[in-house]
C-alpha positions, 0 to 999 in steps of 0.5 A: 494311302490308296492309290487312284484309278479309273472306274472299272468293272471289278472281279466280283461284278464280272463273274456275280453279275455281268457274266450270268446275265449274258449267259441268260440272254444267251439262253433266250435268244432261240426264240427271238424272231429268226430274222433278227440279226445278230451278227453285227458287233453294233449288238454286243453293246446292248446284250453286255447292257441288258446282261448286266442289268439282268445279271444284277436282278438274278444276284439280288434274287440269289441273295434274297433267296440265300438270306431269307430261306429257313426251315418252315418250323423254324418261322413258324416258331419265329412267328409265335415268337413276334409281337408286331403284325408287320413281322408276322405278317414278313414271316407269314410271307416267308414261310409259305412264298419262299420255305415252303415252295422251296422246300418243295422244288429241292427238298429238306436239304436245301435248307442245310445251305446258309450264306457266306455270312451266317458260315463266317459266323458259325465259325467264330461261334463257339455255340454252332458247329464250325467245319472249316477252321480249326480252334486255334485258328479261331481263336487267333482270329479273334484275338487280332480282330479285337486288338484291330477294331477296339471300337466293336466292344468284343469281349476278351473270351470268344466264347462269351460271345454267346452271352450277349444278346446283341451278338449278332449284330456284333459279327455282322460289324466284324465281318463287315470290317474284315470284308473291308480291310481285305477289299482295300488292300486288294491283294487276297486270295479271297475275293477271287473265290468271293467272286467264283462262289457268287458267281455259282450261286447266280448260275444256280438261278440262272439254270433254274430259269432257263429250264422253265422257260424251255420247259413252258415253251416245250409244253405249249408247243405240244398242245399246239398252243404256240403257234396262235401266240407266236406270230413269227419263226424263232430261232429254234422253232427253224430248227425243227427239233420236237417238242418230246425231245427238247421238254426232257433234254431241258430237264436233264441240262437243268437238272446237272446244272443246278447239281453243279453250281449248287455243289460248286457254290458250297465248296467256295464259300467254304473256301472263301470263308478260309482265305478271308480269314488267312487274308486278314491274318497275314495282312494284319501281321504285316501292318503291326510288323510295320507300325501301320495302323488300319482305321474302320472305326464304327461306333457301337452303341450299347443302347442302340437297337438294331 
């Protein structure tokens, strides 16, 4: 029986949300008025507010962003492919308002990135080319998946899972599970790397957004354009820092922290994707030792579309 407790804000929410939207308030406040006083402890309440509120719209951008980026051919073929003009009209907007300005702010090799999800599932697919885990792992994975949740219909081999036409909604249904059963036992590993890898990936945003507004900011301030829009002082504009300093400083700090957070994303996902797996295996070996049984019970329709 799970225990109760108060409402609190979790690990995931802190690193993935609260904490990246602090750090982008904090790399605005320069240019609030220079008379603006943060010193009292009556401000912090409203900056972990709106850092919050921010936090989660850099984290839906993220995962927009994560979810929805493929290659430009791979749309364009897609979009041959589609009967509805809704869906043509969806990929038409993908392709040429996220893959293609993407692919020309970080080039082709953003696009070999792919989301915690789809990796979870390249790994268990016998038909993609997983990195992480090996065969028998897999394979063992899968057997105590299917003994768990009998209600997915997987079949007995992993490998026929390529023979179905609905198997991705099949994976979506068993990631969703193992997610869950990890998430209410609460003692894995996983979701502290859940929580770092998320985290990385809203940096990545966050760095991004930071370097255009300093780079805006450094720009206008060098046409002389600034001071008619500005009638105050900021913060930085006391400092007395030249515009010729701070545009190429900006890009060299944006430019090693989207290296950084887009290198650190990749490595913990792979290693959030690794302990999801052994934390649901070691979790799962403790309750059948036990006699305990886990019920997350989704009905599966054969004829239902998605």
């Amino acid at each position: 029986m799970l225990g109760n407790s108060s409402p609190r804000i979790s690990l995931y929410s802190f690193f993935s949300v609260l904490l990246p939207g602090v750090v982008f308030l904090l790399g605005v406040i320069p240019f609030l008025p220079s008379k603006t006083s943060l010193g009292s402890l009556g401000v912090l309440l409203p900056i972990l507010a709106i850092g919050f509120a921010v936090g989660q719209a850099v984290h839906t951008v993220a995962v927009a962003i994560e979810s929805n980026s493929s290659k430009s051919e791979e749309i364009k073929e897609m979009m041959n492919e589609a009967t509805s003009r809704r869906e043509k009209a969806n990929l038409w907007f993908k392709r040429w308002f996220i893959a293609e300005p993407l692919r020309q702010l970080f080039g082709d090799q953003y696009f070999e990135n792919t989301s915690h999800r789809k990796r979870f599932i390249n790994e268990l697919n016998t038909n993609q080319d997983g990195e992480i885990l090996d065969t028998e792992v897999c394979n063992s994975f899968y057997e105590v998946s299917r003994g768990t949740f009998p209600e997915l219909n997987l079949p007995e081999s992993r490998t026929d899972l390529d023979e179905n036409g609905d198997t991705a909604r099949r994976f979506d249904l068993l990631y969703g599970n193992i997610r869950s059963v990890v998430h209410i036992d609460g003692r894995g590993r996983s979701r502290s790397f859940q929580a770092i890898y998320s985290f990385c990936r809203s940096m990545w945003i966050v760095s991004i957004c930071l370097f255009l507004i300093y780079a805006i900011y450094s720009m206008l301030s060098m046409i002389g354009v600034l001071s008619e829009l500005a009638s105050y002082t900021s913060f930085i504009g006391t400092l007395d820092i030249s515009s010729r300093i701070l545009a190429p400083a900006a890009f060299i700090i944006a430019v090693g922290s989207f290296k950084l957070f887009n290198t650190a994303k990749q490595n913990y996902q792979k290693y959030y994707i690794q302990y999801l797996i052994s934390d649901f295996l070691i979790l799962q070996s403790d309750r059948i030792a036990s006699g305990q049984q886990v019920d997350l019970s989704h009905s599966f329709d054969e004829g239902e579309s998605e």
